[in-house]
C-alpha positions in Angstrom: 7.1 117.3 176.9 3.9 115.8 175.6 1.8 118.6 173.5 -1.2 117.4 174.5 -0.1 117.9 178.5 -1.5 121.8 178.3 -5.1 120.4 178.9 -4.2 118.7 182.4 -2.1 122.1 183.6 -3.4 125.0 182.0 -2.0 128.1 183.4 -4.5 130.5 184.0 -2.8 134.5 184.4 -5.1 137.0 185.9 -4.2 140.8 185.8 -1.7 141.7 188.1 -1.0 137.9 188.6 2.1 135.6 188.1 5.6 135.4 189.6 6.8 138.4 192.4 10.2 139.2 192.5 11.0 141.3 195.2 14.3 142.9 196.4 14.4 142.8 199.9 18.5 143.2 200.6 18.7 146.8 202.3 20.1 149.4 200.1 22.7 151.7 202.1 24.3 153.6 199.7 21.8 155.6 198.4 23.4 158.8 199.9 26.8 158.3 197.9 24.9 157.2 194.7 23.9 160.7 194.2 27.7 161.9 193.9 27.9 162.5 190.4 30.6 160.8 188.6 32.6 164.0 187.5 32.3 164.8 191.3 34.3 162.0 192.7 34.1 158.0 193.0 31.5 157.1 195.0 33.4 154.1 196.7 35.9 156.4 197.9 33.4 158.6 199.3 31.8 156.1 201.3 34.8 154.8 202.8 35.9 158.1 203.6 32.8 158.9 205.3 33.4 156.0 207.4 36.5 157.6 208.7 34.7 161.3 209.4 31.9 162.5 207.9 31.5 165.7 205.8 30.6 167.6 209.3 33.6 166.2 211.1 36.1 167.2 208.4 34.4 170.2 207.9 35.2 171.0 211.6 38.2 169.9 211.8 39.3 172.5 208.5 37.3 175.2 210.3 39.1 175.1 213.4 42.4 175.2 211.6 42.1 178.3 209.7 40.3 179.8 212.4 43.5 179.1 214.7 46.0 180.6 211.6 43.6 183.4 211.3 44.3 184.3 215.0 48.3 184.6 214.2 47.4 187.3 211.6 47.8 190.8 212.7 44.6 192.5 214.1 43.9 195.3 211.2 44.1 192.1 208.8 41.3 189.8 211.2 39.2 193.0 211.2 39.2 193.7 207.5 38.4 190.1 206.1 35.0 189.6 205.6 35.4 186.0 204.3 37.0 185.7 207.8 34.1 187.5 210.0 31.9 185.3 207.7 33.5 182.0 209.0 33.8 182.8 212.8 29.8 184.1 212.8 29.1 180.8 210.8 31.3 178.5 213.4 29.6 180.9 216.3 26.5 179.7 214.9 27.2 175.8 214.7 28.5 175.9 218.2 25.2 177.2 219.3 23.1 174.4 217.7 25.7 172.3 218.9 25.0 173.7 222.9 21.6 173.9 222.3 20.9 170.3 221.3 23.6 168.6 224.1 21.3 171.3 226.8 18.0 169.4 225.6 19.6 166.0 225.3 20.9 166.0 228.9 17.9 168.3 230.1 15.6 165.1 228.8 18.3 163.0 230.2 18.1 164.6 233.5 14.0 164.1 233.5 14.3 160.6 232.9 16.5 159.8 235.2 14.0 162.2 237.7 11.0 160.2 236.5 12.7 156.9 237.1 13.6 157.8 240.7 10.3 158.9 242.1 9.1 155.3 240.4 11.7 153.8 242.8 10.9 155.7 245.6 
């Protein structure tokens, strides 16, 4: 207001001093941010994630053409490689699948082992 008011508040700015502003709202949606546009909309892709992720519809298409591929005659299944290449990589996914729902109810199983002898 008054010129002369700088003498009574002077405003003194260090390095690295002064006003902090600070973002501190949680970003979620860095995973679909890195769709690139010609790839699809990113809105869409997170909703439809919210339905079934990319594992669950991958699964779910998997299963499908593995089940049609069964209705083909046998010299056909045997002489598809794309075919043999699907069932070894759903073979595989199974596996991991088994594997980790063995350790998860094998940790399970000592807990509840653990907690017991407490009790007892």
């Amino acid at each position: 207001m008054f010129p002369w008011f700088w003498l009574w508040a002077p405003q003194l700015r260090l390095p690295f001093s002064g006003d902090v502003a600070q973002d501190i709202e949680p970003r979620l949606d860095w995973f679909f941010a890195g769709i690139k546009p010609q790839a699809g909309n990113a809105r869409i892709e997170a909703r439809a994630f919210d339905v079934a992720s990319y594992g669950d519809q991958l699964g779910v298409i998997t299963e499908l053409l593995l089940e049609w591929a069964e209705r083909l005659p046998a010299d056909l299944q045997a002489g598809s490689a794309p075919l043999q290449e699907l069932r070894e990589i759903h073979r595989r996914i199974q596996a991991i699948k088994d594997a980790e729902r063995e350790r998860e109810l094998a940790t399970l199983e000592a807990r509840v082992r653990q907690l017991r002898e407490r009790r007892g």
